[in-house]
C-alpha positions in Angstrom: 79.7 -40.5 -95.7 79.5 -37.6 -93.5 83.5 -37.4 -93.6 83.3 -36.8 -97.5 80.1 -34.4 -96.6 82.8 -32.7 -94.6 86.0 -32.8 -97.0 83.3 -31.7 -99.8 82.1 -28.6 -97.9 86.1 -27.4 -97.4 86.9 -27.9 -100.7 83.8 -25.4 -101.9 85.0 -22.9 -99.2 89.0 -23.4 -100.7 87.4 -23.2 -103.7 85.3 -19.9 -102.5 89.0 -18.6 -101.5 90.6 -18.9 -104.2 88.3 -17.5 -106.5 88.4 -14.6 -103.9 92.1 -14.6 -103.8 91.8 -14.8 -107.8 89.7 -11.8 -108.0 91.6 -9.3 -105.8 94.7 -10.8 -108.0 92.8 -9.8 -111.3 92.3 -6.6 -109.9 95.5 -5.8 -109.1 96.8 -6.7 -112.6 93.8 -4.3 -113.8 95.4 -1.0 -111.4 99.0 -2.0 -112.3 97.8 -2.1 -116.1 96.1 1.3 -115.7 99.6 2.4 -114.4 101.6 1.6 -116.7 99.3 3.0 -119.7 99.6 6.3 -117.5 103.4 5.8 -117.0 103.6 5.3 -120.7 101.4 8.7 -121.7 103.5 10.4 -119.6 106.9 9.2 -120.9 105.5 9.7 -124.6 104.6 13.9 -123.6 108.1 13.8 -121.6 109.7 12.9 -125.1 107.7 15.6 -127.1 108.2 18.5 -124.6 111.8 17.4 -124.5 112.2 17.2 -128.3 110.5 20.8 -128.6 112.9 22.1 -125.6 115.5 20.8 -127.8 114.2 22.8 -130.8 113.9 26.1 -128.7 117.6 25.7 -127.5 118.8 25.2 -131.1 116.7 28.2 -132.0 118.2 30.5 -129.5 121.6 29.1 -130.5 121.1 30.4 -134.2 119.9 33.6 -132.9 122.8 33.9 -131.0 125.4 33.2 -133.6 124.0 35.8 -136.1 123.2 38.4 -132.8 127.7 37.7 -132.9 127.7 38.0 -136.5 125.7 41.3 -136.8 127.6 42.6 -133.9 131.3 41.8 -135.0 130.3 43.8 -138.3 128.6 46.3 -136.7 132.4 47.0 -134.7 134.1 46.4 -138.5 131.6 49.3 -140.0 131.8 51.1 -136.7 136.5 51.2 -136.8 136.0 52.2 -140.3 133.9 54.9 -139.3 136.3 55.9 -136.9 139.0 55.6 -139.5 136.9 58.1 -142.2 136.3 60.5 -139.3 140.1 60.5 -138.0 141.0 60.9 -141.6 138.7 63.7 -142.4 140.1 65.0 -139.5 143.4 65.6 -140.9 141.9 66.9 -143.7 140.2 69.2 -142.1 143.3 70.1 -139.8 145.2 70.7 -142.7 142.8 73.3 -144.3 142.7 75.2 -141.3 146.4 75.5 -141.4 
């Protein structure tokens, strides 16, 4: 009788354990849950700031290319200025003479 009073009272205290052992497990799970909902925030604001970086870049890029367009027609309008003024000029040269 007292052998199963014994084997009783160690099988509350495993049971005690465990439930111990249980508990610190649940919270674990409960941090490593809070983690990954953080982890997953952070990805999902990654992804937008990198989607609106992208945007930026693609803006600059079109600026760009017409900041090269403006400035190869500025150089057209600016050798045909040349051109007019060269030919007035002669024009000019060939009054004085």
């Amino acid at each position: 009788m007292e052998h199963s009073h014994t084997q009783a009272a160690g099988s509350v205290e495993q049971v005690k354990l465990t439930s111990e052992a249980l508990d610190r497990i649940n919270a674990a799970v409960e941090v490593i849950t809070e983690m990954n909902l953080q982890i997953a925030s952070a990805a999902e604001e990654q992804s937008a700031v990198s989607e609106e970086v992208s945007q930026t870049v693609m803006a600059i890029r079109d600026v760009t290319k017409e900041l090269a367009d403006h400035s190869e027609h500025s150089a057209r309008i600016s050798a045909d200025l040349n051109k007019l003024a060269n030919e007035q000029q002669q024009l000019m040269t060939g009054f004085k003479a």
